[in-house]
N, C-alpha and C positions, 0 to 999 in steps of 0.2 A: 503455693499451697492455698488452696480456698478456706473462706473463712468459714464461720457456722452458720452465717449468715445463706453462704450459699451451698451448703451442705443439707438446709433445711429446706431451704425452696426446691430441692429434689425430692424430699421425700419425707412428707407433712402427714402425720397419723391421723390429724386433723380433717384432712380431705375428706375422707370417707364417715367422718360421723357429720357431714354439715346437713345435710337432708334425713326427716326420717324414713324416706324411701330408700336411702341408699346405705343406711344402718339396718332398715331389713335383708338388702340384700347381702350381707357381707358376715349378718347373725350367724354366729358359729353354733349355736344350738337355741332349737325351738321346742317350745309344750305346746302339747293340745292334750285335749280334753281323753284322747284315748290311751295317756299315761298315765292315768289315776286309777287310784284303786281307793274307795269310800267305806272307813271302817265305819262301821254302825253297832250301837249297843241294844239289844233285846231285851225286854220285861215279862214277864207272866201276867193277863189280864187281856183286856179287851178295849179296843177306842182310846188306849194309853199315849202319849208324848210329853214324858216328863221331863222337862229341864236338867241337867247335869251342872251340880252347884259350880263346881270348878269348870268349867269349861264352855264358859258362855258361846251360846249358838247351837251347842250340841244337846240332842236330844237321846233318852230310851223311848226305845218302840214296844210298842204290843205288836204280837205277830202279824197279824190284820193292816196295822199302819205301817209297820216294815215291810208290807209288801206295797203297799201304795208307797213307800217314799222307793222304793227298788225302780218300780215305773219308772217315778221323775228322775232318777238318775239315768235310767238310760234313755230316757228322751234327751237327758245333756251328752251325752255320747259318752257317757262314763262305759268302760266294759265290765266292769267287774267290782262287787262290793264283798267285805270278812264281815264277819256276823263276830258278836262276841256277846256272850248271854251275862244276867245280872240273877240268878234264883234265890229264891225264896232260901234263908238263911236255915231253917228246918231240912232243907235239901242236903246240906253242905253234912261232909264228916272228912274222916282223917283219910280216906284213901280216892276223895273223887268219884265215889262209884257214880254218879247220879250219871255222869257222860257215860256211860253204859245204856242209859235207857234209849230203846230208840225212837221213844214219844218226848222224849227230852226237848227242852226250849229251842236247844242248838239244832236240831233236827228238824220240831215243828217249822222255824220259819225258814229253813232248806226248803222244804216243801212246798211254804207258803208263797215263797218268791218264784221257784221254780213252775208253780203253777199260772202267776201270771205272769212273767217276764221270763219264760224258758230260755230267750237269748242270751241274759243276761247270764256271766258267771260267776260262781259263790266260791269263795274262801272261805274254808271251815279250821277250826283251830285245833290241835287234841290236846294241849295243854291244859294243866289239872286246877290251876290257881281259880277258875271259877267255880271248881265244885267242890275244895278242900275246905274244910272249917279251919284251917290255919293260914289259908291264904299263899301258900306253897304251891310254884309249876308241877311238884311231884312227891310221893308220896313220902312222909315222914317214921323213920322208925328210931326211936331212943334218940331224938334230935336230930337223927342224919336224914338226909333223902338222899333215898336208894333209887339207884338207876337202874338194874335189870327188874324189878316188879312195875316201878315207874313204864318203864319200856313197853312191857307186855301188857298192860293197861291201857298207855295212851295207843298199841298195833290195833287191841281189840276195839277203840274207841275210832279209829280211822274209817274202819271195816263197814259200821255202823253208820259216820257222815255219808261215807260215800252211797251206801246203801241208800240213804234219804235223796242224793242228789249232789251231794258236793263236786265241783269240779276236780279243786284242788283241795290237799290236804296240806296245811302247815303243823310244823312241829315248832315251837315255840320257845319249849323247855327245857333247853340247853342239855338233854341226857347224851352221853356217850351211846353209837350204835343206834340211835333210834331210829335214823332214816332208812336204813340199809332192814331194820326188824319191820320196820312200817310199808317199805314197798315190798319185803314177803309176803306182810299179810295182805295188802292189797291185791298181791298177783295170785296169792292161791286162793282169793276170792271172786279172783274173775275179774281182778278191775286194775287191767294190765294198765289203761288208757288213761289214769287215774292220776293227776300231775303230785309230784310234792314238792312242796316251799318248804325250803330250809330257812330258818333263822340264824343262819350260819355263823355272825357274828354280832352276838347278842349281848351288850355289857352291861353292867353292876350300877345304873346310871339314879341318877339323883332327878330326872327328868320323868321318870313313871309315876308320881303321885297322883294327877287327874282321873290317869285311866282307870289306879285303882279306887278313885272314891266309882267312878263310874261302872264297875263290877262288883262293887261290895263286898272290896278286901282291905279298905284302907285301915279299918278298924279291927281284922284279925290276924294280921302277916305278925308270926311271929320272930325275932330274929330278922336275917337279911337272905339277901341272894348271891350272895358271893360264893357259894362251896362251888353254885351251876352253870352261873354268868359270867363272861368275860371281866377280866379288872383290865377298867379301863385308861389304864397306860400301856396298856398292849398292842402292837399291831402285828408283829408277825405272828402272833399265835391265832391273828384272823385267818390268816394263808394257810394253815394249817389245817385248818376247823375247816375251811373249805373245800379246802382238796380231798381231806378226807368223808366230808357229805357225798362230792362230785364221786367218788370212787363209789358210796354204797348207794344212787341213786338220784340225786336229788337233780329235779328238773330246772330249776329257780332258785335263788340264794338272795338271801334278804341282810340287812344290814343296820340294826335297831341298836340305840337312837339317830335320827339321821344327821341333821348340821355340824353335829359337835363331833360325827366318825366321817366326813367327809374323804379326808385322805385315804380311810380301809374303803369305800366306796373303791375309790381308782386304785387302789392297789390289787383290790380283790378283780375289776375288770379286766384291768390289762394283763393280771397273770394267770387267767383262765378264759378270760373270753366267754365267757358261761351269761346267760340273764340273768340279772341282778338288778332287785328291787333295793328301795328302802325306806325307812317307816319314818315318816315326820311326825313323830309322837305327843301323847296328850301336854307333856310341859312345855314343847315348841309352840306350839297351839296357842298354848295360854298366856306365854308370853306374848305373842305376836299380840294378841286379841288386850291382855292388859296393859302393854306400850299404847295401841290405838285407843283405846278407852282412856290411859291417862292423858292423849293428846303429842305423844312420845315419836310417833310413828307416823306415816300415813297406810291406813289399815291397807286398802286395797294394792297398793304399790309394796309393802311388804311382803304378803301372799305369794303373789307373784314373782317377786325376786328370789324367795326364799325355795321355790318350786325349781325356778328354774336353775339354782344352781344345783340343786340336785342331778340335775341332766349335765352340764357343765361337769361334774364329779363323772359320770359316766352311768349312773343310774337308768335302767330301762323304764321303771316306772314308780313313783312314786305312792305310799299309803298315807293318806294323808284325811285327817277332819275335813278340810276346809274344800274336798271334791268337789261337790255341789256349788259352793261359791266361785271357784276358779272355774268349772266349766261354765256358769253364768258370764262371767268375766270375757274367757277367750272368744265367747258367744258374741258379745256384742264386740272385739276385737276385730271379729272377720269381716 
């Protein structure tokens, strides 16, 4: 019988991490820059870039400078950036209306990026939570939100993006039937061609607080999100939610928050095989960014691990703050 002695002089895992050339070659999953997708927050005004308290590094744009930072993303070879608007609080009421207008914020700077960076592709959102004065994905009656007026709301607000220019359309706000109502409306609009992002498995998560100070709902949500959003000890009710998007449409399936739903990642790939995104959300963010700020972390090596395991999960492409900085990164990589 050989010993382990010489059990291991055959076959040493070690071998192959001794070089970092031969750790590249044997890397079982790689990022680049054309798997990102750069959310950005919008303002009303002009020459604007205001800091976002929580979320250091992150800016709102005025429409103008959101489309000069659209450029330098795709000079990093980012494909595609989601808009997500911050209005004027006078804007806001109980049913959303304001994403009805098609001069709307969400709109203007569709238009605005589309006109300089026509390459470039735009995510557009139809979720209500930025235009409600309660901070709610959808519309509220006698405390409940209602999904078929919700529904026919965010169809007619789809109609609208895509009108402006949107590539894709994401549904965000977990209603029953909205994808399968939304590519109606789109197709008896003329905009067969018109992709939809499912948020297919969207949970109850204690990690969106950033994003809300950065839309200007931190201080109106009232109650929670639990009637619309996944409770998150669920996983096969992920498979579910997505099989049934897949059945009424949906092009892309997203998977929000991302680290901590890693495993609905690979469950949802391997049992549909379908493009699947997923959202590296504002509290991931923020962690990363206050570990490296307390000296916890090392910022730039965090980033990038925390990217690439999302590929690793099986994710096609990543939503993520920190797009800009990681394509800077893999820049100087190459």
């Amino acid at each position: 019988m050989r010993t382990v002695d010489e059990i291991t002089s055959n076959r040493r895992m070690r071998r192959n991490r001794r070089f970092e050339w031969t750790r590249r070659l044997v890397r079982e999953n790689s990022l680049n820059s054309g798997d990102l997708v750069w959310p950005i927050f919008v303002t009303e005004g002009n020459g604007l870039r205001e800091p976002v308290r929580l979320l250091p590094g992150v800016e709102r744009f005025s429409v103008d400078e959101a489309a000069k930072a659209a450029r330098d993303a795709y000079d990093l070879g980012i494909p595609a950036i989601a808009t997500f608007p911050n209005i004027a609080q006078e804007k806001r009421n109980r049913t959303g209306s304001e994403i009805l207008d098609p001069d709307g914020l969400i709109n203007q700077v569709t238009r605005a990026i589309k006109d300089k960076v026509p390459e470039l592709g735009i995510i557009t959102d139809v979720a209500l939570d930025p235009f409600t004065s309660d901070g709610h994905d959808g519309i509220v009656r006698d405390g409940v939100i209602v999904n078929d007026e919700t529904v026919g709301q965010i169809s007619n607000a789809a109609i609208i993006q895509a009108e402006a220019g949107a590539d894709i359309i994401s549904c965000s706000e977990m209603m029953d039937g909205r994808v399968g109502a939304i590519r109606d409306a789109l197709n008896g609009a003329g905009f067969n061609d018109i992709g939809i992002m499912s948020y297919t498995a969207k949970y109850a998560s204690a990690f969106y607080g950033p994003y809300r100070e950065a839309i200007g709902t931190d201080q109106m949500l009232k109650g929670d999100k639990s009637t619309y959003f996944m409770d998150t000890a669920n996983s096969d009710e992920a498979l579910h939610e997505a099989a049934l998007d897949i059945n009424e449409g949906a092009d892309i399936l997203m998977v929000k928050p991302g680290m901590p739903y890693l495993d609905i990642i690979r469950r949802i790939k391997d049992e549909f095989s379908m493009p699947t995104f997923a959202y590296q959300i504002s509290g991931e963010y923020a962690m990363i960014m206050a570990g490296a700020e307390k000296g916890f972390l090392n910022e730039e090596r965090a980033i990038m691990e925390s990217l690439t395991c999302f590929k690793r999960a099986g994710a096609d492409a990543i939503f993520t703050y920190f797009a800009p900085r990681a394509a800077e990164i893999l820049q100087r990589q190459s």
